[in-house]
N, C-alpha and C positions, 0 to 999 in steps of 0.2 A: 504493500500500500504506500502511493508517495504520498503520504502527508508528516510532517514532520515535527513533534508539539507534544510535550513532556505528557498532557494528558489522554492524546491522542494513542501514543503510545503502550502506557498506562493500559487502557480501554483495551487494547488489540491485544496486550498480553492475557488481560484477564478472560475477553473473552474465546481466545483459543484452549486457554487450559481449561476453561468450563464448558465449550461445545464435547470437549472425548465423554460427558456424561449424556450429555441429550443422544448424541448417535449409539452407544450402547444401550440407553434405555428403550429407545425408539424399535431396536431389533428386539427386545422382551415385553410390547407393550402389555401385557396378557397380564403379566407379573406385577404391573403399577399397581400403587396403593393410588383411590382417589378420592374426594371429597368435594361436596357441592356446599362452594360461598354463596351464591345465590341462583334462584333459578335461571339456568341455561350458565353457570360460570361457577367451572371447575375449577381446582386447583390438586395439583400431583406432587407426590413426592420427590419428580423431577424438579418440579419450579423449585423447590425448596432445598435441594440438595443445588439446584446450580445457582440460587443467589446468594447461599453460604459460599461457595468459591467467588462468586463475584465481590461479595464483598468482602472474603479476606483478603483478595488482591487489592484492592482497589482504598481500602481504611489504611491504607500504611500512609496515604494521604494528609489523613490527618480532615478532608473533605467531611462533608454532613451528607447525607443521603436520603433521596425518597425512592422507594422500591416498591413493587403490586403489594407481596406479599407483608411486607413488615413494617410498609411506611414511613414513616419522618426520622430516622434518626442523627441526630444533633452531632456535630463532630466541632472539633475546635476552630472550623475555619464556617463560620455560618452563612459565609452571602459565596461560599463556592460550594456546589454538588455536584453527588452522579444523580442521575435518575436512569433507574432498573424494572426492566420486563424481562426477566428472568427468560421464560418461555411466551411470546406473540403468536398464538394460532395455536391456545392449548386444545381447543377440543380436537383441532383438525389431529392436530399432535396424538390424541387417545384415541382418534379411528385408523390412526395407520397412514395417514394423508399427508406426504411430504413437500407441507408448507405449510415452516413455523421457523423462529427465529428468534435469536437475543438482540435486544435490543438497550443499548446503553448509550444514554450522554451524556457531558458532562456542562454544567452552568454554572454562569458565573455573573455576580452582581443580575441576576434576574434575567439573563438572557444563555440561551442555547447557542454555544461556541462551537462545540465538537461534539461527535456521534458515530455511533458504528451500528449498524444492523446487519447478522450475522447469519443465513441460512448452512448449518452447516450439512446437511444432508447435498446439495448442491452442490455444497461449496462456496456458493456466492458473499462475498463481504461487501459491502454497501460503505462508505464510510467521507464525512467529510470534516474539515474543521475551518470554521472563518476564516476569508478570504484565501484559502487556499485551495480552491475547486471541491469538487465529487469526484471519487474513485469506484467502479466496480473490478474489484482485485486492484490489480495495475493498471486501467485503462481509465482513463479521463471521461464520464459522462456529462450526456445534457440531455435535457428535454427534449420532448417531441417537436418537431417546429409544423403539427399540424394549426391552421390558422381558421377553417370553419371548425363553427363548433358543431353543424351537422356531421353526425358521421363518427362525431368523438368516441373513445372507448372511459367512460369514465366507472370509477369503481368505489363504494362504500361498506362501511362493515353492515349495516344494518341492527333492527332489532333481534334478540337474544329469546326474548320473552316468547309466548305461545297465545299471549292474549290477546284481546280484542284491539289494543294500542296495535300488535305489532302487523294485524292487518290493514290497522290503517293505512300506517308508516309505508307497507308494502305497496299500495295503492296510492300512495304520492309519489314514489317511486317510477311507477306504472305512467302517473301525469306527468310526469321529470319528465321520462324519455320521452311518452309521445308528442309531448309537444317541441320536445327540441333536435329530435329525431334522432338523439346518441342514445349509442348502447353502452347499459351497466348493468355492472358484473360486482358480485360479492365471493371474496376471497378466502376469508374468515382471519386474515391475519393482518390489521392494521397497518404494521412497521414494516411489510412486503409490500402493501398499496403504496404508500409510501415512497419506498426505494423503487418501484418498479414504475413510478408517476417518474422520479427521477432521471431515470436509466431510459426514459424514453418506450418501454412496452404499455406502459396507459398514459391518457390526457389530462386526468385529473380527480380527483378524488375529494368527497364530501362526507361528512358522518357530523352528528350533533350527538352532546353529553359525550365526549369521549375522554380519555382519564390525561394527565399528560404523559405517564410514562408508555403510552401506548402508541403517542406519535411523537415524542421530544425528538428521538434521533433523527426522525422523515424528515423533520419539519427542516433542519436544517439542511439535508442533503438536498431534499427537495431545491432549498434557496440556493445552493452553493454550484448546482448543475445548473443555474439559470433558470429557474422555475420562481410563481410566485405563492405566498401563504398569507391565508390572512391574520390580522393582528388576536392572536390568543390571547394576549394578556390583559385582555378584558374579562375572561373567565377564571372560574375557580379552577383549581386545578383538576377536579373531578368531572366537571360538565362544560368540556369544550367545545364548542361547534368550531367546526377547521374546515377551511376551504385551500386546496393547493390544486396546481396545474401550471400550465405550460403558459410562457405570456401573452399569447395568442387569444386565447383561450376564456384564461381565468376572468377577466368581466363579465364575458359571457356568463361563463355559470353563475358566478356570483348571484348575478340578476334573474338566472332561469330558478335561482334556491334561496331566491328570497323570501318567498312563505312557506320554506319549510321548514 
């Protein structure tokens, strides 16, 4: 990866020595222990075995940390974090479906500098840090330079739930495209729409209430391949609505997802 930044680095360590546990577990999913946070949202013994490596790499920092699984924890340097998604795309992760992914950034004074998102069944590393471009592996990405937004491939997590909310949601969905005549596609793994808005195989991608460790690293790659995102930090950190895409593009949607 050319990026070159004591945290960046940091990040690319820990998260190699914590993928040898996702690709082992992933061949015994049978054997997972798992448990339900809330309806439609798992958590495995995986996520929890690889945020304890992540963050004992990553705490020699001396950094404060927000993580899925453990949340806030305070370290000596308060206005610098990581923020950790252990595993991105757990459920796909427990049916055997290869794509999911570690997702880690790191911030600082309230803004997302550096990121990495990591598929390691691919192999794909996603990674960028302020003003020093996007990388997938060694190769320098960018966005799509599609410029109608007819046609666009865009992509969202969607609802979780089985209820009546989440046929609504489905069915604005439905208005999305017809009326703007792109096709979207649900991935189940956040910080791969993301990296993959980036790397130029989608146009752009939308979700509301989303956590931030779920898109911190995108958000930046997204920016750092020429893409644009809209202003998060008007949200809490738990109910993000995030808009990214390609510069072509992104007004368009913007304004095609403005009542949703």
């Amino acid at each position: 990866m050319k990026i070159n930044s004591p945290q960046f680095n940091l990040m690319h360590k820990a998260c190699m020595k914590a993928s040898k546990i996702l690709i082992r577990d992933f061949g015994e999913i049978e054997k997972l222990q798992v448990s339900e946070k809330s309806p439609g949202d798992f958590v495995t013994a995986s996520d929890k075995r690889v945020e304890k490596v992540l963050i004992g790499e990553l705490e020699k920092s001396e950094y404060s940390f927000l993580t899925e699984e453990t949340g806030l924890i305070e370290g000596k340097y308060k206005d610098k974090r990581w923020v950790i998604d252990p595993i991105d795309g757990t459920f796909n992760f427990l049916n055997g479906l290869p794509h999911f992914a570690i997702s880690l950034a790191y911030e600082e004074n309230g803004e997302i500098v550096s990121g990495i998102i990591y598929d390691p069944i691919k192999n794909e590393m996603f990674g960028a840090h302020k003003g020093s471009g996007a990388y997938l592996n060694n190769t320098r990405m960018r966005v799509s330079n599609k410029s109608e937004f007819r046609n666009s491939c865009l992509v969202t997590g969607g609802p979780k739930s089985t209820s009546k909310i989440k046929d609504k949601i489905l069915d604005e969905y439905k208005k999305v495209s017809m009326k703007t005549n792109s096709h979207i596609r649900k991935s189940g793994s956040a910080a791969l729409d993301l990296a993959y808005v980036g790397c130029g195989r989608l146009d752009g991608y939308f979700h509301n209430n989303i956590n931030l460790w779920d898109i911190a690293a995108g958000k930046i790659i997204v920016e750092e391949a020429g893409g644009r995102v809209n202003n998060i930090d008007n949200f809490t950190i738990n109910k993000i609505d995030i808009r990214a895409g390609n510069p072509n593009i992104f007004e368009k949607m913007v304004k095609n997802l403005s009542n949703f």
